[in-house]
Each structure stands twice: as C-alpha cells, then as structure tokens.
C-alpha positions in Angstrom: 70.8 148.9 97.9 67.6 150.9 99.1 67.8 154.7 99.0 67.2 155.8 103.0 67.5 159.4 101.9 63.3 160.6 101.8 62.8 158.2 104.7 62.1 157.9 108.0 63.1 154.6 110.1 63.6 153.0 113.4 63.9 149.5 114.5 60.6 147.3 114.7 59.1 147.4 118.6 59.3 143.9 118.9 63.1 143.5 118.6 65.6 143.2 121.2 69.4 143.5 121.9 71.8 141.2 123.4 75.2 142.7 124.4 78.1 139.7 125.0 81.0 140.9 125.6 82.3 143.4 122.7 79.5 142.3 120.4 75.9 142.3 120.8 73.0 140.3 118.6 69.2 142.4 117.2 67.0 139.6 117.8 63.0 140.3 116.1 60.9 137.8 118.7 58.2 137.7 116.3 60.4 136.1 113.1 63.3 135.0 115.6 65.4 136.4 112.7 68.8 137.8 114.1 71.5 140.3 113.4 74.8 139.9 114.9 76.1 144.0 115.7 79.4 145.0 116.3 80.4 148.0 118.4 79.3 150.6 115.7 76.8 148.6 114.9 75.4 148.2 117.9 76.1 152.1 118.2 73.8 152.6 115.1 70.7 150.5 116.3 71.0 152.3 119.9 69.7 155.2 118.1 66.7 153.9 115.9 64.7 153.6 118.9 62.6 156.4 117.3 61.9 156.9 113.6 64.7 159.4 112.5 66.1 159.8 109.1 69.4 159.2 107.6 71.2 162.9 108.0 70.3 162.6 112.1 72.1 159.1 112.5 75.0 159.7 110.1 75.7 162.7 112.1 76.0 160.9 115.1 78.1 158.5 113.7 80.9 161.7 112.2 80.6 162.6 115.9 81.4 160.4 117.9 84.5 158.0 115.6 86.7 159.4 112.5 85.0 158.6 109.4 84.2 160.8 106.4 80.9 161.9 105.3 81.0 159.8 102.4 82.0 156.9 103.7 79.5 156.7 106.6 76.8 157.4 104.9 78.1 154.5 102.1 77.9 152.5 104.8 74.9 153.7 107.0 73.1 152.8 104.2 74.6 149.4 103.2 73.8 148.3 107.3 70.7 149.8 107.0 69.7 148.0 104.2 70.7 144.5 105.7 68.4 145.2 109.0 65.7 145.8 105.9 66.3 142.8 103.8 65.9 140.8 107.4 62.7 142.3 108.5 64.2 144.2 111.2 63.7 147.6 110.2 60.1 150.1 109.9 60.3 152.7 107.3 58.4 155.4 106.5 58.4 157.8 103.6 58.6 161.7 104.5 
C-alpha cells in the first residue's frame, strides 16, 4: 500500500461521478476505467476536488461518522490507494 502521508492528491480533471441510488460509480473518460463508490466512498472523492493531503480528508471523515483515527486513516489509505492503482488519482509530493 502507497504511503499518502508527504503527499498531496485530488482526483484527475477528467473523471466524473455517477450517483444511482445509494451508490455512485468514478468513471476516468479518458481510460473509461471505473470505480464503483459507496456512500463513504463517494463521501471521500466529493472532497478531492482539490489537491489536499491525507490529515485534511481523514479529518473530515472523524467528523462527520464514528470511526477511530486509526482505523480511518487504515482505510483512507487502503481506498486511496485503489483510485491509484486504477489511474484515477494525481499525486503530488509536498
């Protein structure tokens, strides 16, 4: 898994989101490649219009649903790095 700690990130321009119903789907229209969100997911990519950094979204997250510190940023970081693996994802070093 990708250490998102000395980075900056946000999701690439030329992606999209797709809300059905509870879910919603991050489509990239240059690779068609696709993520299928679920509400905290789709949470998550809602803020990474903007390059921001780890400590701003994981706050966010502990804000708004009852998770530990720990265990968000476990799995911030685990999500994060799927959107990377798939292309969907810029990052920046600080």
């Amino acid at each position: 898994m990708k250490n998102f700690t000395q980075t900056k990130f946000k999701i690439l321009d030329d992606s999209i989101v797709s809300e059905l119903d509870q879910e919603a789907v991050l489509l990239n229209l240059s690779s068609g490649i696709y993520f299928q969100l679920n509400s905290i997911g789709l949470f998550i990519v809602a803020n990474l219009n903007h390059f921001t950094d780890l400590n701003e979204v994981r706050n966010k997250i502990i804000n708004k649903y009852d998770v530990s510190e720990k265990k968000c940023e476990e799995d911030l970081s685990d999500f994060l790095s799927k959107l990377d693996e798939r292309g969907l994802l810029e990052v920046l070093k600080k």
